[in-house]
N, C-alpha and C positions, 0 to 999 in steps of 0.2 A: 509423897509430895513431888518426888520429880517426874513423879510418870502424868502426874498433871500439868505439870510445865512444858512436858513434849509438845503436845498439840498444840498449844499457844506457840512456841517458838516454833514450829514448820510452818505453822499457819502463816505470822510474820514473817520469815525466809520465802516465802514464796507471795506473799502479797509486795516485798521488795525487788525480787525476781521480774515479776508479770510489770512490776511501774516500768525496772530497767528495760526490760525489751520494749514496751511502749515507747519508752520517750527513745529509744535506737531508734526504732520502727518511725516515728516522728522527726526526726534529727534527720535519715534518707528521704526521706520523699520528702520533705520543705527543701530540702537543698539541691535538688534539681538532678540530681546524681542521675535517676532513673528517665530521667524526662527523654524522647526520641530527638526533640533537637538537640540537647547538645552531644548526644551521640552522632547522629547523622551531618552534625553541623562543620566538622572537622576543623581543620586550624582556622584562624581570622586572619584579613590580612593586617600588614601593619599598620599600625593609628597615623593619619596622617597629622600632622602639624598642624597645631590652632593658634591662632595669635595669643602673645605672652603678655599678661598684663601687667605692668608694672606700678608701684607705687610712688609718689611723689620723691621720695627721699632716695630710692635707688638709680643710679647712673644707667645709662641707658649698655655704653659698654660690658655693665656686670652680665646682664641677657644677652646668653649665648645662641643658642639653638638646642631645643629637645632637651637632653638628659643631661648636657656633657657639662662638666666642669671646670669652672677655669681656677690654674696649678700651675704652680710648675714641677715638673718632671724630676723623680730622685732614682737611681737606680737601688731597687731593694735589695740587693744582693752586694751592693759595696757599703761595709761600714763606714758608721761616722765615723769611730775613733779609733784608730792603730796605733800601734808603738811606735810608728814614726811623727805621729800627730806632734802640732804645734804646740808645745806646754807654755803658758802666760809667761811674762815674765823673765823667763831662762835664756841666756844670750846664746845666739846660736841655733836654737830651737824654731827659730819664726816667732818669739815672743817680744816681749817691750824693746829687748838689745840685739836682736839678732836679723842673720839675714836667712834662717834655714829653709831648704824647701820643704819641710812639711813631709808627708808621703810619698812625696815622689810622683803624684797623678799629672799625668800630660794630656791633657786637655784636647781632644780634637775632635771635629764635625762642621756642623754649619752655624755661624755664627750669623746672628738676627740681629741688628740691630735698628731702632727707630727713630729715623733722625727727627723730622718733623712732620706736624699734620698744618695744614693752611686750609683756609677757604677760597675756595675758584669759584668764583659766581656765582655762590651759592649751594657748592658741592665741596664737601669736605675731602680733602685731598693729601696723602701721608706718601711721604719719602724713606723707604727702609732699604735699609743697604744688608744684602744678603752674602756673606765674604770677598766684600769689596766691591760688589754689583752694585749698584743703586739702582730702583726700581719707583715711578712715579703711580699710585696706585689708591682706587677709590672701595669702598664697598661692594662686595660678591666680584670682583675680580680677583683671578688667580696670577700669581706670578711666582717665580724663579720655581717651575716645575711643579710642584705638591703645595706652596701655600696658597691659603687664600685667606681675604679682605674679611671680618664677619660683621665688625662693628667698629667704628672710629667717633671720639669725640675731639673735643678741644684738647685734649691734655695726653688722651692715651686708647690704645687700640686694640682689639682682640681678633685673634686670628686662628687659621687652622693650620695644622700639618696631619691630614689623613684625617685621622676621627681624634687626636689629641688637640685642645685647645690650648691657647697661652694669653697672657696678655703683655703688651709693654706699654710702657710709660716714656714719654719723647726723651731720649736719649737712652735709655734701658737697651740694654743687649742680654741674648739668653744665647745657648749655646744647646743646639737639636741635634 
C-alpha cells in the first residue's frame, strides 16, 4: 500500500516545487529588479517640494516644510525621574510645602522667547527676544544666527533652528 502512495506524493512534491519557483520566477521580473533602467538608472535626485495642501480645520502654522516635525526637543539620555525628583506633596521636596530644587538641573543655552506677532500693512510681523535680543521679524527671514521665520499666524509661530523645528505661542519661551 505505501509503495502506491509514493508516486502520488513526489508527484505532488514536485508539482508544489515547479508552482514555487514559477511564481519566484513571477515575483523577479514584475518587480523590476532585472529591468536595465533601474540598474543603469543610479541614484535620483532629491524630490523637490510640492506645495502642501491643507485642510479647512488645520492651522496654517501646523505646515512646516517637507518631513519635519514640529516638538519640542527632550534629551533622551536624561531621565525623567531620579532620586532627587520632586515627590507631590512632601515639604521640602518641590511638592505642595516645599521649596526643593528637584535634581538639581541648571538650565542653560539660548532662550527663545515670543513676544508678539502684529500686522504691518498687511505683513504679519513677530517680535522674539533671543537672550535679551529682541529681534523684529517676518516670514523666511533668518535672525539671531541659525533661526529662521517658517510660518506665523495670529496667535503663534514656527521656526527653525538648523533642520529642528519648534513652535511658540505669543509669550511661550523654549530653551535651544
Amino acid at each position: 500500500m505505501y509503495r502506491s502512495l509514493r508516486p502520488l506524493a513526489a508527484t505532488a512534491v514536485a508539482v508544489l516545487m515547479l508552482a514555487a519557483a514559477l511564481a519566484l520566477v513571477w515575483m523577479v521580473l514584475t518587480s523590476g529588479i532585472l529591468s536595465p533602467s533601474s540598474v543603469a538608472a543610479g541614484p535620483t535626485s532629491p524630490a523637490t517640494p510640492v506645495g502642501v495642501e491643507v485642510s479647512p480645520d488645520v492651522e496654517p502654522a501646523a505646515v512646516v516644510s517637507g518631513g519635519f516635525q514640529v516638538s519640542q526637543p527632550r534629551d533622551p539620555f536624561r531621565p525623567l525621574i531620579t532620586e532627587d525628583s520632586p515627590v507631590a506633596g512632601q515639604p521640602g521636596t518641590g511638592g505642595n510645602g516645599g521649596t526643593g530644587s528637584g535634581d538639581g538641573f541648571d538650565p542653560s543655552g539660548t532662550t527663545i522667547t515670543l513676544q508678539e506677532i502684529r500686522d504691518v500693512a498687511g505683513v504679519i510681523r513677530a517680535t522674539v527676544i533671543v537672550n535679551g535680543i529682541s529681534y523684529d521679524v517676518g516670514v523666511g527671514e533668518t535672525f539671531a544666527g541659525s533661526y529662521k521665520v517658517i510660518s506665523l499666524t495670529s496667535t503663534k509661530g514656527v521656526f527653525m533652528f538648523g533642520d529642528s523645528a519648534f513652535e511658540l505661542s505669543i509669550g511661550q519661551q523654549i530653551l535651544k
